[in-house]
KETI-656361 format. One record per residue: residue number from 1; residue in one letter; x, y, z of N, C-alpha, C in turn. Coordinates in steps of 0.05 Angstrom, whole numbers, plus 5000, padded with zeros to 4 digits. Example, Ala and Ser with C-alpha at 12.3 -4.5 7.8 and 13.67 -1.06 7.14 Angstrom:
REC     n   res     nu     nv     nw    cau    cav    caw     cu     cv     cw
REC     1     A   5264   4886   5156   5246   4910   5156   5264   4934   5156
REC     2     S   5257   4955   5142   5273   4979   5143   5258   5001   5157
This chain:
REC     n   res     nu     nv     nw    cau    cav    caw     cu     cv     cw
REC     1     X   5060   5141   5269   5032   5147   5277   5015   5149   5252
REC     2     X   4991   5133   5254   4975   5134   5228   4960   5163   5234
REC     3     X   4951   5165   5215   4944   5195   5203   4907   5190   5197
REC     4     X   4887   5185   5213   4866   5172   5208   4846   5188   5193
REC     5     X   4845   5222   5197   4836   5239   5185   4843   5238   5155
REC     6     X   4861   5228   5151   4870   5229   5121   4867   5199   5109
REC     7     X   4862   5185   5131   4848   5152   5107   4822   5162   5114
REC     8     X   4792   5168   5128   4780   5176   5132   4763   5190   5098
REC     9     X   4785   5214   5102   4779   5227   5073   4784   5210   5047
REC    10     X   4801   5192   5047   4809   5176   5027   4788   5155   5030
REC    11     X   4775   5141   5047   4760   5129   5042   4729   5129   5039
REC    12     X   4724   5158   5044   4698   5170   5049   4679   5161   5027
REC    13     X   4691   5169   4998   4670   5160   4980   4657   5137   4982
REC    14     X   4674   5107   4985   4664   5078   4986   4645   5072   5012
REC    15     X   4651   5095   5031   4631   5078   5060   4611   5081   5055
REC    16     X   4590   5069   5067   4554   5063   5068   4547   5075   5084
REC    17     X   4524   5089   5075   4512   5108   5087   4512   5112   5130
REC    18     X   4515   5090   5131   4513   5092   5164   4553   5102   5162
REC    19     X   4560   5092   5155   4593   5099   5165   4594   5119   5149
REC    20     X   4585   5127   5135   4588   5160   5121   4579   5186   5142
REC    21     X   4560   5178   5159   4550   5185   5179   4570   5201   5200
REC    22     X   4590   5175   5201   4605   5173   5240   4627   5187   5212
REC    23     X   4633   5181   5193   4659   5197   5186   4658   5232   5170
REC    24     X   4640   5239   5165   4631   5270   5171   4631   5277   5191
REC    25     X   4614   5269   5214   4615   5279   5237   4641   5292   5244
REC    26     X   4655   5264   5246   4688   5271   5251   4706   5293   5238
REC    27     X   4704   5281   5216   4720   5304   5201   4708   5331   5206
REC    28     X   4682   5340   5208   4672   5363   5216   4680   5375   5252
REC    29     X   4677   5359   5255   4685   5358   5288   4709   5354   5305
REC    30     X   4734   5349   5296   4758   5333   5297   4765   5342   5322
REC    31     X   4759   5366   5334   4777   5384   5356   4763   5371   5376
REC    32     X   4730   5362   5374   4723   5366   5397   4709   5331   5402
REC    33     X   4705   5311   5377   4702   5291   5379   4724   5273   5401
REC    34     X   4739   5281   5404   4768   5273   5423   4753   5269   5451
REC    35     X   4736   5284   5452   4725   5291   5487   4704   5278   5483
REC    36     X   4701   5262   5469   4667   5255   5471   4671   5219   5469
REC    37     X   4649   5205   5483   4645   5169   5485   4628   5169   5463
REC    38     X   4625   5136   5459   4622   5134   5435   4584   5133   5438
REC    39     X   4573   5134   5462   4547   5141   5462   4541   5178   5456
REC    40     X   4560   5190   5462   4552   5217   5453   4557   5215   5426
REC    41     X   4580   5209   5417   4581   5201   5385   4552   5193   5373
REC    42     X   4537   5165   5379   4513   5151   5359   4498   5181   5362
REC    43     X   4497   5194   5390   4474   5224   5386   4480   5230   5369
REC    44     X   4509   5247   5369   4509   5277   5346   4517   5269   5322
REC    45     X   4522   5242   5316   4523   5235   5286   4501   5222   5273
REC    46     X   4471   5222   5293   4445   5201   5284   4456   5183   5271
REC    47     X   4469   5160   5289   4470   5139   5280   4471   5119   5305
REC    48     X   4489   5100   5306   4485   5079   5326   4508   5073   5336
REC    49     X   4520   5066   5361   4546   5059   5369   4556   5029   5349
REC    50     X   4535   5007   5344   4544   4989   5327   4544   5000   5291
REC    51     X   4547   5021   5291   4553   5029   5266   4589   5046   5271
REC    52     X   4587   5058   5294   4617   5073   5305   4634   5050   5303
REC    53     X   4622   5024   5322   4650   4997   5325   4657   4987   5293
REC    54     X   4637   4984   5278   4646   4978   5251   4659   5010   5233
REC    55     X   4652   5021   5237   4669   5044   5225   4692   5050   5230
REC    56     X   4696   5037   5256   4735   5040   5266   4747   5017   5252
REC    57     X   4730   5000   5253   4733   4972   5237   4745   4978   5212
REC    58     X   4731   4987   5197   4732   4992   5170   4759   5010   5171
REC    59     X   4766   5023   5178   4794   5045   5176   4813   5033   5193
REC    60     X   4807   5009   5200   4830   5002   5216   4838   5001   5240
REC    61     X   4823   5008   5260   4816   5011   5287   4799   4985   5301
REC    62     X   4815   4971   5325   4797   4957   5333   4772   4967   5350
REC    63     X   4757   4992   5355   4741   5009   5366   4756   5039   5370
REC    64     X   4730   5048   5382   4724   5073   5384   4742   5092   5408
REC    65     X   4745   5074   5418   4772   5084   5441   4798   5088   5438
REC    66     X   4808   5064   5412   4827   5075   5391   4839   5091   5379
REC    67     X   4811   5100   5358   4809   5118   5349   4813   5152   5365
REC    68     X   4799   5149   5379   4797   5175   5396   4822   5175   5406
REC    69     X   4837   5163   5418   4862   5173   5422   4892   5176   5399
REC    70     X   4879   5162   5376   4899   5164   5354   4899   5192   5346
REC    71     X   4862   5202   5349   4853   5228   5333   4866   5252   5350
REC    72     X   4867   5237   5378   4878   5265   5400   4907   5278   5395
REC    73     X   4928   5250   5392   4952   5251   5380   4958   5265   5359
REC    74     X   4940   5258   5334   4943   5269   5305   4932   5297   5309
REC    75     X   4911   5305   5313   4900   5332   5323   4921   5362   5338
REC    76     X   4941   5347   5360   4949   5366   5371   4979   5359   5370
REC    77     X   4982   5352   5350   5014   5343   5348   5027   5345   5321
REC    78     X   5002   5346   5301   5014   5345   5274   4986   5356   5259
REC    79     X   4996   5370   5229   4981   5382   5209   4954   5363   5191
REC    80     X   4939   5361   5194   4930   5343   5176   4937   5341   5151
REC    81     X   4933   5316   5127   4949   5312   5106   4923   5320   5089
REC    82     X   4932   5328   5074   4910   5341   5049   4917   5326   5029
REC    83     X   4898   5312   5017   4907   5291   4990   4908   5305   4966
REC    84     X   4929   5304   4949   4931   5321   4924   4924   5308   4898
REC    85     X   4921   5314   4886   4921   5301   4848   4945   5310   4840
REC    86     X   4953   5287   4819   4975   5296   4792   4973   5316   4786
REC    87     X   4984   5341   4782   4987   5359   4761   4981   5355   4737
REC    88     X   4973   5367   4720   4967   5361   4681   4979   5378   4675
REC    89     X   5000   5363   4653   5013   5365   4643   5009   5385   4629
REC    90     X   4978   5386   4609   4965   5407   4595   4971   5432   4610
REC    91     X   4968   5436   4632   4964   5464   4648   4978   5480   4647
REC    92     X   5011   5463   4652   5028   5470   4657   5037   5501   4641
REC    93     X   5048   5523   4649   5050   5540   4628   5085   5542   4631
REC    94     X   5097   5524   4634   5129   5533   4626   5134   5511   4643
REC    95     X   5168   5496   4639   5175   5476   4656   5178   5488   4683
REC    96     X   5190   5517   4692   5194   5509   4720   5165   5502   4730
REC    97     X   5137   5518   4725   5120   5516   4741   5109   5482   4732
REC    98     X   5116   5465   4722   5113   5435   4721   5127   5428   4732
REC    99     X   5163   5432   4731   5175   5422   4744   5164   5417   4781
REC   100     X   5154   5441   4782   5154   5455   4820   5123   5440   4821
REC   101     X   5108   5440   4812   5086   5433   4814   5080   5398   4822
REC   102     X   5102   5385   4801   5103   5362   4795   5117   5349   4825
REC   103     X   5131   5368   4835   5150   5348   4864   5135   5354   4884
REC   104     X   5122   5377   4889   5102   5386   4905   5079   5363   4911
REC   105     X   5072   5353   4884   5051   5339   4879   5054   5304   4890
REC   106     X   5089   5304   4886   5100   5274   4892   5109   5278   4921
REC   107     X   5108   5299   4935   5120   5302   4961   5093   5293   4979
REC   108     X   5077   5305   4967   5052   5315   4986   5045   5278   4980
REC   109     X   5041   5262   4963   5035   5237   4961   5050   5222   4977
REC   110     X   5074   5223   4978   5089   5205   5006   5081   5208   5033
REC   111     X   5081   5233   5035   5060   5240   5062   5035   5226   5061
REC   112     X   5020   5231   5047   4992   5216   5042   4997   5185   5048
REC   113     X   5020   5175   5031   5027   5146   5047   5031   5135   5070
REC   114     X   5047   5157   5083   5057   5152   5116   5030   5130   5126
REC   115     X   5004   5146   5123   4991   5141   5150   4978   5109   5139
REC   116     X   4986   5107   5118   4976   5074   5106   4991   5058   5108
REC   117     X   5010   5057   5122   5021   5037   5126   5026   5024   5157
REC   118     X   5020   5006   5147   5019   4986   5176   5028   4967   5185
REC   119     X   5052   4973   5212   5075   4957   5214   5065   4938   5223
REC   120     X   5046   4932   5230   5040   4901   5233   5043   4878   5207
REC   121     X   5028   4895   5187   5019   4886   5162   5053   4882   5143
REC   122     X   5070   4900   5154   5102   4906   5135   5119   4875   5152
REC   123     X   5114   4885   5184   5133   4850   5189   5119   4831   5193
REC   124     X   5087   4826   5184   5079   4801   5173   5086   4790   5147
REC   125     X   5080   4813   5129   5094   4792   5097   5129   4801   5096
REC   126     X   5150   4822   5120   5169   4809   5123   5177   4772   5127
REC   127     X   5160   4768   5153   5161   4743   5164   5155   4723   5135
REC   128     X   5130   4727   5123   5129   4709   5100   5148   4706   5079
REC   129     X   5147   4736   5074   5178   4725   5047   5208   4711   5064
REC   130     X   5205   4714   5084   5231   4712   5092   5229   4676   5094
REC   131     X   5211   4673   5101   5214   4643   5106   5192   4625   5085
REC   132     X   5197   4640   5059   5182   4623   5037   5198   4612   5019
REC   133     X   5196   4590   5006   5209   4573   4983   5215   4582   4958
REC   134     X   5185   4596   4958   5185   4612   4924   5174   4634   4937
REC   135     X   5180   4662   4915   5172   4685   4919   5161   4690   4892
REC   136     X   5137   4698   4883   5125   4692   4859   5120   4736   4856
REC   137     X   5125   4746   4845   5126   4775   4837   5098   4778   4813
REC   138     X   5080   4799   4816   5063   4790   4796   5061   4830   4792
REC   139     X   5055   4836   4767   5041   4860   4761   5046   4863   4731
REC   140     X   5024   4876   4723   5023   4889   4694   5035   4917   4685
REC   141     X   5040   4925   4668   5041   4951   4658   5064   4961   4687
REC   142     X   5060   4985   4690   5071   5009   4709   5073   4988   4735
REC   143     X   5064   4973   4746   5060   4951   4768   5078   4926   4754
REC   144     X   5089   4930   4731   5100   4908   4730   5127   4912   4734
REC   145     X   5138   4938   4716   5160   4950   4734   5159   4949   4764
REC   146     X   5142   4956   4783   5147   4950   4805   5159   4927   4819
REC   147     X   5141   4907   4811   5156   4880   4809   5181   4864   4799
REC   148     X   5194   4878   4784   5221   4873   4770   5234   4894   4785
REC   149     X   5237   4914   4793   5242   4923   4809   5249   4911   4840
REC   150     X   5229   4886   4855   5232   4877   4877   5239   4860   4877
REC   151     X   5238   4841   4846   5256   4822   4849   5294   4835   4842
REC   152     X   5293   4841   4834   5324   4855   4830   5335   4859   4851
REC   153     X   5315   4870   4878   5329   4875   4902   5326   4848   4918
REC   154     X   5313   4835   4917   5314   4810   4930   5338   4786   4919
REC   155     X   5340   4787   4892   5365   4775   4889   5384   4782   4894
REC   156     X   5392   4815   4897   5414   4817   4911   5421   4814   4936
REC   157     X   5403   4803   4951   5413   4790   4976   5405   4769   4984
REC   158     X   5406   4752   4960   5410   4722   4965   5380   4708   4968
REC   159     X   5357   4725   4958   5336   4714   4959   5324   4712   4933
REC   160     X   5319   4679   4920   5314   4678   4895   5280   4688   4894
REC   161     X   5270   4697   4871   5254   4709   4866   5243   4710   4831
REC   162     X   5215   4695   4824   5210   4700   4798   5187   4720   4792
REC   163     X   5185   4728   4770   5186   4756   4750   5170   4757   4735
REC   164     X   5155   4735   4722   5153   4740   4692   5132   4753   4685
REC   165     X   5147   4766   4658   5125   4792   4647   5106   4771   4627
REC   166     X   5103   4754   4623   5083   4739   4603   5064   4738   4628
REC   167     X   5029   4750   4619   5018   4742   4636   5003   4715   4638
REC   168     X   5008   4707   4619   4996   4673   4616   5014   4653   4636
REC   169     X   5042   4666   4634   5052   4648   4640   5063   4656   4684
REC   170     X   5051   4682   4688   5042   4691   4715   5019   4675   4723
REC   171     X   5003   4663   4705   4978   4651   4721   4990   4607   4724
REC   172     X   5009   4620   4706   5019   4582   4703   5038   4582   4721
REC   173     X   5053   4599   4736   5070   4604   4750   5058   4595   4772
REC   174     X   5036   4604   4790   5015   4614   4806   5013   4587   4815
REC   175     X   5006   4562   4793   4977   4537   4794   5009   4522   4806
REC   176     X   5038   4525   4804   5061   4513   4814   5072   4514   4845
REC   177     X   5057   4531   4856   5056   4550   4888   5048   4522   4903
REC   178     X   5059   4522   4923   5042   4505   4952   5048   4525   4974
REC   179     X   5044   4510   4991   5039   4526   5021   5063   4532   5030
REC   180     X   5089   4529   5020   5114   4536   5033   5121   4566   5009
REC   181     X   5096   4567   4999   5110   4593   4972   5091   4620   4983
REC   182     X   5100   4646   4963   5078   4669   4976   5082   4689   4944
REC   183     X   5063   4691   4938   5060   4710   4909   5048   4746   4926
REC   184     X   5077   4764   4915   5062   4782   4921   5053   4802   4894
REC   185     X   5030   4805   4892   5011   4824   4868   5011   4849   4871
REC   186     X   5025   4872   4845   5020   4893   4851   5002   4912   4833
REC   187     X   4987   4921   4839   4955   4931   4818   4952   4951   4846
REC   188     X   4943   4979   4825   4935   5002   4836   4905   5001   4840
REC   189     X   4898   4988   4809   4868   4995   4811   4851   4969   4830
REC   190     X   4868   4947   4837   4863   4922   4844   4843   4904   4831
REC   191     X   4837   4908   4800   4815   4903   4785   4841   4889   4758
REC   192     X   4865   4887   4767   4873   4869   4727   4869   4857   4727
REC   193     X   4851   4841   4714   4846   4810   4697   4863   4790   4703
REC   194     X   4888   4794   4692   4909   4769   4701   4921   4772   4725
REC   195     X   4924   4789   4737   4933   4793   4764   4907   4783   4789
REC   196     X   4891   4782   4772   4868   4772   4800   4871   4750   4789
REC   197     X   4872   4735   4768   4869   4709   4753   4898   4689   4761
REC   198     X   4915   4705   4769   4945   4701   4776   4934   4700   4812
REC   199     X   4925   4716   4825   4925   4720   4859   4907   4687   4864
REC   200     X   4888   4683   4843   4854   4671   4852   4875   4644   4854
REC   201     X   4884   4634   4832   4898   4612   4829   4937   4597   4845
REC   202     X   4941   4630   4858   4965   4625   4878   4945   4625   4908
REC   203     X   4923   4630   4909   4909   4622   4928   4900   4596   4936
REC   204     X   4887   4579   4907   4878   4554   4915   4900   4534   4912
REC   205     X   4930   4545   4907   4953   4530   4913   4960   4525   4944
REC   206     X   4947   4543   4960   4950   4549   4982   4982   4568   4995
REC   207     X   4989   4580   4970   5004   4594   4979   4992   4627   4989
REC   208     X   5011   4630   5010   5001   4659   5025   5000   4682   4997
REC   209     X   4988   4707   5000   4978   4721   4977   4977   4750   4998
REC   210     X   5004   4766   4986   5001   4797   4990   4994   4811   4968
REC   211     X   4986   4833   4971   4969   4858   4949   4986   4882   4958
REC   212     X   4992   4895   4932   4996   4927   4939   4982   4935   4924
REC   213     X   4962   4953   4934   4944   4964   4921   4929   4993   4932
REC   214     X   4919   4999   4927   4910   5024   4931   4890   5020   4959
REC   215     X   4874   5038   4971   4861   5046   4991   4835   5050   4986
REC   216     X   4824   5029   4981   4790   5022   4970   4794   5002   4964
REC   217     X   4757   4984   4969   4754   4963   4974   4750   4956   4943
REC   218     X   4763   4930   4939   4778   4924   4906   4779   4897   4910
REC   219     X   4782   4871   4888   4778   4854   4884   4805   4835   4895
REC   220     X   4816   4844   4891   4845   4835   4895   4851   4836   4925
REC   221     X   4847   4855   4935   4846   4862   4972   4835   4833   4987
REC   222     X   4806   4830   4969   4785   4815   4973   4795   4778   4978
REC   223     X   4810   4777   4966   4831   4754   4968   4863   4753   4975
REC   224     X   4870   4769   4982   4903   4773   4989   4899   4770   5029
REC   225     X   4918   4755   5036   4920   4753   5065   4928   4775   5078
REC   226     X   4949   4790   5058   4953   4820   5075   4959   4840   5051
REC   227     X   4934   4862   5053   4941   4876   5032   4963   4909   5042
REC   228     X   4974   4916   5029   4998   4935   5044   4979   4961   5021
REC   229     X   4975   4978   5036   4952   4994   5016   4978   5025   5014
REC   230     X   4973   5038   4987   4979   5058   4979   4952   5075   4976
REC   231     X   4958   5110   4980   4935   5126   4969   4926   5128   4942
REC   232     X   4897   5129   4955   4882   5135   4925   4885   5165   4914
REC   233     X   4906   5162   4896   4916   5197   4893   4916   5195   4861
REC   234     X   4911   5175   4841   4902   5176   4807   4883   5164   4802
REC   235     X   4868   5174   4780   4848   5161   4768   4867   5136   4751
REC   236     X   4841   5115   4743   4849   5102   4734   4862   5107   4710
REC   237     X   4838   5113   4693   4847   5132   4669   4863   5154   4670
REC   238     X   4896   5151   4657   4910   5174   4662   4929   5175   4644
REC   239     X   4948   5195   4648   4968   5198   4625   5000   5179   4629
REC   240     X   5000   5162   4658   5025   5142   4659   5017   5149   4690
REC   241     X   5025   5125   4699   5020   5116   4733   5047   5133   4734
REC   242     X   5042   5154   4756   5068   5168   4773   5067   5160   4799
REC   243     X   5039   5175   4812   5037   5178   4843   5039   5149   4845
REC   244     X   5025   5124   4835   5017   5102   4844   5038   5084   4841
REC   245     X   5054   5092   4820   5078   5082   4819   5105   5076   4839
REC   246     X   5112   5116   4840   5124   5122   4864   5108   5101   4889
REC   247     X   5084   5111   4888   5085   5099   4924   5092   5065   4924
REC   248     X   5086   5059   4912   5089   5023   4909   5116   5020   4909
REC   249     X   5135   5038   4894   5160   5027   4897   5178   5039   4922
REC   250     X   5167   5058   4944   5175   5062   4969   5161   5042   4989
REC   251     X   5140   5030   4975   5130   5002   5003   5147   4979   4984
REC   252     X   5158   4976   4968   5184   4965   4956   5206   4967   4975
REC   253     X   5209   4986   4979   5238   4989   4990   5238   4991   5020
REC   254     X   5210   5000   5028   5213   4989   5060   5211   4962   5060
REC   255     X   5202   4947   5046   5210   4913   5051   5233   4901   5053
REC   256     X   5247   4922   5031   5277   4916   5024   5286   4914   5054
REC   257     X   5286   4944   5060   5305   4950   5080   5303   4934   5105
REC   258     X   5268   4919   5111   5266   4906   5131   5284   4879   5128
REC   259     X   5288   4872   5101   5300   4844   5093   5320   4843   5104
REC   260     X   5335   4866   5088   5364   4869   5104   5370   4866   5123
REC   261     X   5356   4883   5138   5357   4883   5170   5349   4857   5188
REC   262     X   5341   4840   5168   5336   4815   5184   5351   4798   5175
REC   263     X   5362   4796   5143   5378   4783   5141   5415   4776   5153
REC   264     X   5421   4766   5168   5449   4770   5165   5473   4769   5145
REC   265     X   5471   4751   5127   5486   4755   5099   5477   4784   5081
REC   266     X   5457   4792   5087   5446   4811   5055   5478   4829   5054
REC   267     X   5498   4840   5078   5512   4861   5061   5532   4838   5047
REC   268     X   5532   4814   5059   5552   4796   5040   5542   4797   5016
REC   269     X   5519   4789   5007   5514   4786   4983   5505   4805   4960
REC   270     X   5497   4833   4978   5501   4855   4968   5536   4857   4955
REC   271     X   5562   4848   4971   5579   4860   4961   5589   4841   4940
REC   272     X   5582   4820   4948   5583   4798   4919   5569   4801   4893
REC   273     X   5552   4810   4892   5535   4816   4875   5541   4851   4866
REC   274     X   5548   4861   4871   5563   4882   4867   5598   4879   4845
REC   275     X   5614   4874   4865   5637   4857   4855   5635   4846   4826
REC   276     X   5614   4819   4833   5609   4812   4805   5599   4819   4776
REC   277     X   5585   4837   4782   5583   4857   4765   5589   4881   4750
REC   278     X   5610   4891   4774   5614   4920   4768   5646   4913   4748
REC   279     X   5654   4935   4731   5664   4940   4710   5695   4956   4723
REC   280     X   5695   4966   4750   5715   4982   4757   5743   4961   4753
REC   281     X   5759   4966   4737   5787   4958   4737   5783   4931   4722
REC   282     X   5766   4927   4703   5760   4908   4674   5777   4919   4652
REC   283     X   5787   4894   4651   5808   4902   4623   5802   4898   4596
């Protein structure tokens, strides 16, 4: 169940003034907006019902009827999610209270994830990787780990997959794509240079183009066929990608797991690839 009060808040800053409108209201109102059509809505939020249909729009809702019953569900069935910040490090006055502070801070962010993800959006670029030629992995810095990370799990079950950390050679990679390939990009801020320069150019190859990226409207979103969005829970400027990290590499591993589950060889090649590697009883 998506969690709409909590993309809502996460997306509040970027909406335009008319959908800033319909999404105060709500959040101010949450208990009792449930009982109300979307003509009593344009009243008590002075705005317009063609501002409500694009505001469901915008969060993900095909209308207002949607919504209201997602909000009835989330309302009287579960806690709303409160979005947290990193801890600083500076603050900290001794390890346990960083230690406690720090998992608190990574717990409460997975939660914040739940409601962003969208299983339509998880077994559509299942369906694509699964039946693509090339699998092209792209990210920089803290996102590039991510990506070596998903290829590692994709080769272990039998699905080849390229990597490379040169980003010159991610955008030469890219211009080699046709329509039987799919590059997926992973950028928090959805603004790197070579990773949009890498997406722009696996695009006019005509290969399909996923984004993991954060939850605001970003350049990279702007061109990816399906973006799989994580919370906006760090500034850009920071002391090492954690939250943004973590979450990218749990929409990592739900892909994994969907792979598996669709593949029929993956535990074969899991245990081959295991086998061949492992050191137990090497002389």
């Amino acid at each position: 169940m998506k969690h709409y009060l909590s993309i809502i808040k996460q997306l509040f800053p970027h909406l335009n003034p008319s959908e800033k409108k319909v999404a105060d209201y709500i959040l101010q109102n949450s208990n009792t907006v449930v009982d109300e059509n979307i003509q009593d809505l344009a009243v008590l939020a002075k705005t317009s019902t063609a501002a409500i249909t694009r505001f469901c729009k915008r969060i993900g809702c095909e209308g207002f009827m949607e919504l209201r019953l997602a909000l009835a569900r989330e309302i009287f069935s579960t806690s709303p999610i409160e979005q947290n910040t990193l801890v600083k490090p500076e603050e900290a006055t001794n390890i346990d209270d960083l230690t406690a502070a720090l998992l608190d801070t990574i717990v409460s962010s997975l939660f914040s994830l739940k409601p962003l993800l969208s299983t339509d959006k998880i077994e559509k670029a299942v369906d694509i990787i699964s039946n693509s030629r090339h699998i092209l992995l792209i990210g920089i810095g803290a996102s590039g780990l991510v990506a070596s990370d998903f290829q590692q799990k994709l080769i272990r079950i039998g699905i080849p997959a390229f990597c490379p950390s040169d980003p010159d050679i991610q955008i030469v990679q890219a211009c080699s794509l046709n329509t039987s390939d799919v590059a997926i990009l992973f950028s928090y801020s959805g603004e790197t240079n070579h990773t949009l320069r890498t997406a722009i150019q696996a695009h006019k190859a005509g290969a399909k183009v996923i984004a993991v990226t954060r939850i605001r409207p970003n350049s990279l979103s702007k061109i990816s066929d399906i973006v799989l969005q994580v919370p906006d829970t760090e500034a850009l400027f920071r002391e090492g990608a954690t939250l943004s990290r973590i979450n990218q590499l749990v929409v990592v591993d739900i892909l994994y797991a969907a792979l598996i589950s669709r593949k029929k060889d993956a535990a074969e090649h899991i245990s081959n690839t295991w086998k061949a590697v492992s050191h137990i009883g090497a002389t």
